[in-house]
Backbone bond lengths (Angstrom), bond angles and torsions (degrees), N, CA, C in turn:
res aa  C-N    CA-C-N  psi(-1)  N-CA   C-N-CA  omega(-1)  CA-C   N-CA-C  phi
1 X - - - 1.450 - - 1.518 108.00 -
2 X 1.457 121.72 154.29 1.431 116.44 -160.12 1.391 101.54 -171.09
3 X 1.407 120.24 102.09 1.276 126.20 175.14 1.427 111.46 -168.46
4 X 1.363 125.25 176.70 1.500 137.01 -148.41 2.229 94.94 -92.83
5 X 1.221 93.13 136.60 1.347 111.49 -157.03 1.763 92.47 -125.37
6 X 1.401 108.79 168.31 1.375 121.07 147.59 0.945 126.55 -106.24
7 X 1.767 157.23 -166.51 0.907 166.87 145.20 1.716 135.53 -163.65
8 X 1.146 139.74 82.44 1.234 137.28 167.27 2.165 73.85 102.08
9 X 1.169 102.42 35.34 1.585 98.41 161.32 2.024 102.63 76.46
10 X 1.450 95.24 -11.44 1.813 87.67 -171.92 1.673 95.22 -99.11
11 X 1.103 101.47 150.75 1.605 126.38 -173.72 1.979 100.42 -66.42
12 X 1.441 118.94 132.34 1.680 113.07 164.95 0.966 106.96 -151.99
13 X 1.382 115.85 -167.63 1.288 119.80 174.88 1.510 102.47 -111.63
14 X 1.533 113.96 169.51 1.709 99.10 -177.95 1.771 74.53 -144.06
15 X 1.647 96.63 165.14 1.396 113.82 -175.99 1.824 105.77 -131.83
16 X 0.956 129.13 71.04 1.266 117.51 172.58 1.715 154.06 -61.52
17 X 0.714 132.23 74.09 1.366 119.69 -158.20 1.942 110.42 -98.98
18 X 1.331 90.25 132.51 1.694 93.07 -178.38 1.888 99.72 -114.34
19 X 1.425 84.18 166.02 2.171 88.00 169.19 1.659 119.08 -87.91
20 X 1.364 129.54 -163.55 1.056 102.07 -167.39 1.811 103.38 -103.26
21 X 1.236 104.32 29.34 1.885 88.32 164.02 1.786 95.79 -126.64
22 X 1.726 132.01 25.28 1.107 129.28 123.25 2.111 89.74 115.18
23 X 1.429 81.46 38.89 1.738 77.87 -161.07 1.961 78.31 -102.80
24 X 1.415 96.15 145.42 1.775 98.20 -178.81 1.395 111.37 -86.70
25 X 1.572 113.20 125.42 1.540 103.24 173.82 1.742 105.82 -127.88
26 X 0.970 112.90 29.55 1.219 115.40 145.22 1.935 128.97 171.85
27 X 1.222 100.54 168.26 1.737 90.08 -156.60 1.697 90.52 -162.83
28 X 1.622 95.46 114.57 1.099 123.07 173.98 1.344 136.68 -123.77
29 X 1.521 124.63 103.16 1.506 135.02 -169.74 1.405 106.58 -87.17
30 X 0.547 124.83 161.06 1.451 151.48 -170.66 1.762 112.45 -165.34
31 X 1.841 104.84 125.01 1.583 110.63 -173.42 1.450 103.23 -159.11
32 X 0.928 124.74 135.14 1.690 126.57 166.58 1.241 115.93 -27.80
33 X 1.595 100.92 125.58 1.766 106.43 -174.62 1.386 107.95 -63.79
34 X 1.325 131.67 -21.08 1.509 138.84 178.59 1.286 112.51 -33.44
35 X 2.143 117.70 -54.98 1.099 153.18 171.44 1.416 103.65 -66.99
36 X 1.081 151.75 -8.15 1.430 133.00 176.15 1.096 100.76 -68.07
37 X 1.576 159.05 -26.09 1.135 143.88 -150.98 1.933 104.63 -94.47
38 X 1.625 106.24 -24.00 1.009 137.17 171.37 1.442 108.17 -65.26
39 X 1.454 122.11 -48.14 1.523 131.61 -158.97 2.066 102.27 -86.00
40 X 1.420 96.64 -53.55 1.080 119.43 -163.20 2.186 114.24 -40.44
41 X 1.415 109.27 -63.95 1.296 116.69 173.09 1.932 114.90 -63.24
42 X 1.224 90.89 -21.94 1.767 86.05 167.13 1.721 109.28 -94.36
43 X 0.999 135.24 -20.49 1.627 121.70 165.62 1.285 105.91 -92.96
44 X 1.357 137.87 -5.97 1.473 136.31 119.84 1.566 138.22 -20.98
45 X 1.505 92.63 -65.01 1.269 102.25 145.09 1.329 147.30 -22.74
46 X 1.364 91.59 -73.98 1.699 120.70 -179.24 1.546 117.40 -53.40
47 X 1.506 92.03 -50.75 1.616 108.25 -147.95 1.833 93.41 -113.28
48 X 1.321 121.58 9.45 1.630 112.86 -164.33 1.650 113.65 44.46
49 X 1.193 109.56 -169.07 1.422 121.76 -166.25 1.389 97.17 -73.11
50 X 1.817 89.81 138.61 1.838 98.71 162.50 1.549 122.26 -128.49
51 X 0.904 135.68 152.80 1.519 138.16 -174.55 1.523 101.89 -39.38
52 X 1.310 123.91 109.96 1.503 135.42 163.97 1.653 91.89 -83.04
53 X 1.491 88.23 145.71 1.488 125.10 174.77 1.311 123.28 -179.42
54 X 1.508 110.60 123.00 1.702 125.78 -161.00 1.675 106.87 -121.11
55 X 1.410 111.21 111.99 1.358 109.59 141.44 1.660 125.94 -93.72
56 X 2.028 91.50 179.18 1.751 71.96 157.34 1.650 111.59 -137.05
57 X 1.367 90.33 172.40 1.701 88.17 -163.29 1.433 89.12 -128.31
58 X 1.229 101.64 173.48 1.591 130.65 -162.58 1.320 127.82 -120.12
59 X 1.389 131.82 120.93 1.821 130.97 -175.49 1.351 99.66 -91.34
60 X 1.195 116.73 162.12 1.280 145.74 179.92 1.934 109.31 -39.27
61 X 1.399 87.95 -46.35 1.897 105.33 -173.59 2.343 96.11 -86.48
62 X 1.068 102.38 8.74 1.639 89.07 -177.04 1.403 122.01 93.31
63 X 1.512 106.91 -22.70 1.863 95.07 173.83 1.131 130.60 -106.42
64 X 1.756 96.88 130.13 1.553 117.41 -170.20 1.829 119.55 -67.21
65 X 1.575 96.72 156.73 1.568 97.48 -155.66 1.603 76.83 -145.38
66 X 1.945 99.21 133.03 1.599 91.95 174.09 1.846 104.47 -79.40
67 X 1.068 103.47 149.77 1.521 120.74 172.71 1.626 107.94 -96.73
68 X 1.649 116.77 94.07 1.317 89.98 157.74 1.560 133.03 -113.40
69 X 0.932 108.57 -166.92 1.664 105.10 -164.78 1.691 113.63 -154.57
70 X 1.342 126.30 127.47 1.444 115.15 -172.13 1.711 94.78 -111.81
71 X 0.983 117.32 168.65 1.436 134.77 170.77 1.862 132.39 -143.85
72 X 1.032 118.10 129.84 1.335 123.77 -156.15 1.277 89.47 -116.30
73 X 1.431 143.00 157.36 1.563 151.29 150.93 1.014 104.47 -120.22
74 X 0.950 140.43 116.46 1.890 139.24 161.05 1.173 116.98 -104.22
75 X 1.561 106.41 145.61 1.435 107.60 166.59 1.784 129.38 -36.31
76 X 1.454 114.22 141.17 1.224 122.46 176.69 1.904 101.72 70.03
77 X 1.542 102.57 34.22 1.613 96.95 167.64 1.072 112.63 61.80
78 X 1.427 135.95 45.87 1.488 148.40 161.67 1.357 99.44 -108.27
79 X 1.855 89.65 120.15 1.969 91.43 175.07 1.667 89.79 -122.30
80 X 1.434 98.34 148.05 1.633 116.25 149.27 1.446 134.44 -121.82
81 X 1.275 129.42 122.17 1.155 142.35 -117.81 2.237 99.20 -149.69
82 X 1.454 89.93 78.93 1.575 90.16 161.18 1.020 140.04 -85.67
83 X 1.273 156.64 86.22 1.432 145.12 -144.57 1.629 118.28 -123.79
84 X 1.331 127.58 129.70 1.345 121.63 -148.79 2.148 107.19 -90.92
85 X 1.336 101.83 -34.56 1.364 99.90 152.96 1.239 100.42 -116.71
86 X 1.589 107.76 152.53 1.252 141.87 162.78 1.188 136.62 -100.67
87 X 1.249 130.46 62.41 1.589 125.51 -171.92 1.601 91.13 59.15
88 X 1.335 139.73 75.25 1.267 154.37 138.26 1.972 105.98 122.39
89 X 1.094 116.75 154.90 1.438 146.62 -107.57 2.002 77.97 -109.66
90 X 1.184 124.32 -5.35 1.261 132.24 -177.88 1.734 123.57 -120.49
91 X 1.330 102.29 2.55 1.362 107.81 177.14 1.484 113.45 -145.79
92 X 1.423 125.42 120.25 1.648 131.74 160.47 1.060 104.41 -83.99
93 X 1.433 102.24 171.92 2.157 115.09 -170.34 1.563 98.18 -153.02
94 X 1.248 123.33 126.16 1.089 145.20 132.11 1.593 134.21 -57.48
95 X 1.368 127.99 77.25 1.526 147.40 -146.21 1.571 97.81 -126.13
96 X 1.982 98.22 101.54 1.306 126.22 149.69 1.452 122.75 -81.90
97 X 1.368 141.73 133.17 1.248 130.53 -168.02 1.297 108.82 -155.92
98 X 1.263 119.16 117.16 1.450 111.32 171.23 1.316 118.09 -102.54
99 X 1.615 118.17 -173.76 1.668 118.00 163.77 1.295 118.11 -38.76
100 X 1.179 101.67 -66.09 1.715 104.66 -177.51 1.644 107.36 -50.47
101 X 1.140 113.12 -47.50 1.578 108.88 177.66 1.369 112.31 -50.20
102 X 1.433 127.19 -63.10 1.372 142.27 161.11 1.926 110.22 -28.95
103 X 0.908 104.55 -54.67 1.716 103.15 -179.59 1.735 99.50 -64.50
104 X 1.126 111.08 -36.49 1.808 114.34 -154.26 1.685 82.25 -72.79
105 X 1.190 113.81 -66.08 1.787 118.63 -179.70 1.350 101.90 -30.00
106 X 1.252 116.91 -62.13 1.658 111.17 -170.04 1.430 131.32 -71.66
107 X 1.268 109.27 -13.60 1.029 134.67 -179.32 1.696 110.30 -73.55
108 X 1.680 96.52 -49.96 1.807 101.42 -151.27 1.673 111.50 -70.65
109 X 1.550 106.91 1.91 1.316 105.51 157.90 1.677 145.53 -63.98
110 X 1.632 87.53 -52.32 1.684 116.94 176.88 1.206 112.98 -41.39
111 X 1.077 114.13 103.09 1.540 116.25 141.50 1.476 121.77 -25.04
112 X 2.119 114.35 114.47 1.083 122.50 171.09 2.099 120.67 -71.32
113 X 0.985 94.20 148.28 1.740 97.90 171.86 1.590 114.28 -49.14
114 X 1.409 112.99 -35.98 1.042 112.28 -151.96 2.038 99.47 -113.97
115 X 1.088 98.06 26.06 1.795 113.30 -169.58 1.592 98.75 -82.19
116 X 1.406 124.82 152.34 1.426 126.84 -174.80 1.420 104.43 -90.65
């Protein structure tokens, strides 16, 4: 499922994917990094403190921007995953992921038996 969401009041997109008896294994927002500062103390909130960790990343013209990123582990292999750029310098992501998500990732590479 894939359509325009709210979060911490800022406008995103969310990406949902469930299995097939409708159980959710993963859920992905996406919102203007502008708004992370906006997003950030309310999934703070929510979720208490998560492992901060900052790189830095790089624009097209050379100037560096720290990247940060929090991380949650939960019981039974539930991660949450805030990240302030997202695959470019204009979008953060909000990344729920479970086991099943984790197997599906590893999976969606492999070559099937029955592939031409």
């Amino acid at each position: 499922c894939n359509g325009d969401v709210t979060i911490a009041g800022v406008s995103g997109v969310m990406n949902l994917l469930m299995d097939q008896t409708g159980v959710v294994i993963r859920i992905s927002i996406n919102f203007d990094s502008e708004n992370f500062d906006t997003v950030l103390p309310e999934v703070l909130k929510k979720f208490g403190n998560g492992k901060r960790s900052a790189t830095m990343v790089q624009n097209k013209m050379g100037a560096k921007f720290e990247n940060i990123t929090y991380t949650w582990k939960k019981a039974g292999g539930l991660d949450l995953v805030l990240t302030k750029y997202a695959g470019n310098l204009e979008r953060s992501n909000l990344y729920f992921s479970t086991p099943a998500d984790k197997a599906l990732l590893k999976n969606s590479g492999k070559a099937k038996a029955n592939d031409i």
